[in-house]
KOLZABA-115071 format. One record per residue (C-alpha): residue in three letters; x, y, z. Coordinates in steps of 0.001 Angstrom, whole numbers, padded with zeros to 6 digits, always signed. Each point is the difference from the previous one (the first is absolute). Layout:
! KOLZABA-115071
ALAXYZ
...
END
This chain:
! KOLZABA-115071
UNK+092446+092569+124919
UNK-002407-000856-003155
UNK+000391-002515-002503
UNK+000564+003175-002619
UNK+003036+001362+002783
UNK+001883-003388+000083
UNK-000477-000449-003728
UNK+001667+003544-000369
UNK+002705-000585+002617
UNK+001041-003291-001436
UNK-000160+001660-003671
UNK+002198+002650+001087
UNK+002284-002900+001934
UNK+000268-001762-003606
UNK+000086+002953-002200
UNK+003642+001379+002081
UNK+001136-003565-000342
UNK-000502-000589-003639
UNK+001253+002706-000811
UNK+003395-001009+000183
UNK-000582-002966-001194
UNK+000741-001522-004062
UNK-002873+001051-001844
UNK-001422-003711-000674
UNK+000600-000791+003418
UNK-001861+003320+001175
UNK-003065-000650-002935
UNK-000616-003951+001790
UNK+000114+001455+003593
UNK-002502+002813-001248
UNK-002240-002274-001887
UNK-000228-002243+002878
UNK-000903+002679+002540
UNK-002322+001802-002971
UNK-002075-003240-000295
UNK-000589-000834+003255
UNK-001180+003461+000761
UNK-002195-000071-002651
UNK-001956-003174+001212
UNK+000025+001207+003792
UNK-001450+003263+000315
UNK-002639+001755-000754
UNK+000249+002813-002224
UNK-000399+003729+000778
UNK+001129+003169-001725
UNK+003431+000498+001588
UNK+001001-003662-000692
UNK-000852+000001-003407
UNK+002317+002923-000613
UNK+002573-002211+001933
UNK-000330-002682-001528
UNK-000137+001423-003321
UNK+003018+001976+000558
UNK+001511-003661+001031
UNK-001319-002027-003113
UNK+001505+002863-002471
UNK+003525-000508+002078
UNK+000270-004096-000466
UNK-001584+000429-003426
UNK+003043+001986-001095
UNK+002813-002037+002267
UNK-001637-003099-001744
UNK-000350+001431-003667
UNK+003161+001436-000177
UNK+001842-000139+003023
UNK-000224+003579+000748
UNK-001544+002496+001640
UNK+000501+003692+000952
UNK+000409+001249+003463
UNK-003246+001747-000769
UNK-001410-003026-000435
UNK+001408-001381+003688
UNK-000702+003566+001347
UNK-003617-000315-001066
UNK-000696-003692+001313
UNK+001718+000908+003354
UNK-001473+003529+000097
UNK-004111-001560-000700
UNK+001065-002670+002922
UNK+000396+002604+002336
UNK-002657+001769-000529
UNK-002189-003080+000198
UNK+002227-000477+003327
UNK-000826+003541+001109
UNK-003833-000349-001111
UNK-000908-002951+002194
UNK+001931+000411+002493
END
């Protein structure tokens, strides 16, 4: 498995989990997970549209304590296909 397919799985793990969570308590979780991602991997194409897609979903969950279920659908749907690309 590569570093870009474990980042992906465990995004995916998080993004079903928060999901259900309080907003504020979802946004922390996130923001954790976004920053450490950030700082450990290299960047390629696919995870900049995942992480993106990420950064846009705990901006609004921190901003306003909100977001659409496009904006989970789009986080969780760029994870996958990171997930499917390096796998």
């Amino acid at each position: 498995m590569t570093p870009e397919s474990r980042l992906a799985a465990a995004a995916l793990d998080l993004l079903h989990g928060a999901r259900s969570l309080p907003p504020a308590e979802a946004a922390a979780k996130l923001r954790t997970f976004f920053n450490s991602i950030n700082a450990s991997i290299p960047q390629s194409a696919s995870r900049s549209d995942a992480s993106g897609a990420l950064g846009t979903l705990v901006g609004k969950l921190e901003a306003t304590g909100l977001a659409t279920n496009d904006d989970w659908e789009h986080a969780i749907e760029t994870m996958l296909s990171l997930a499917n690309q390096s796998s």
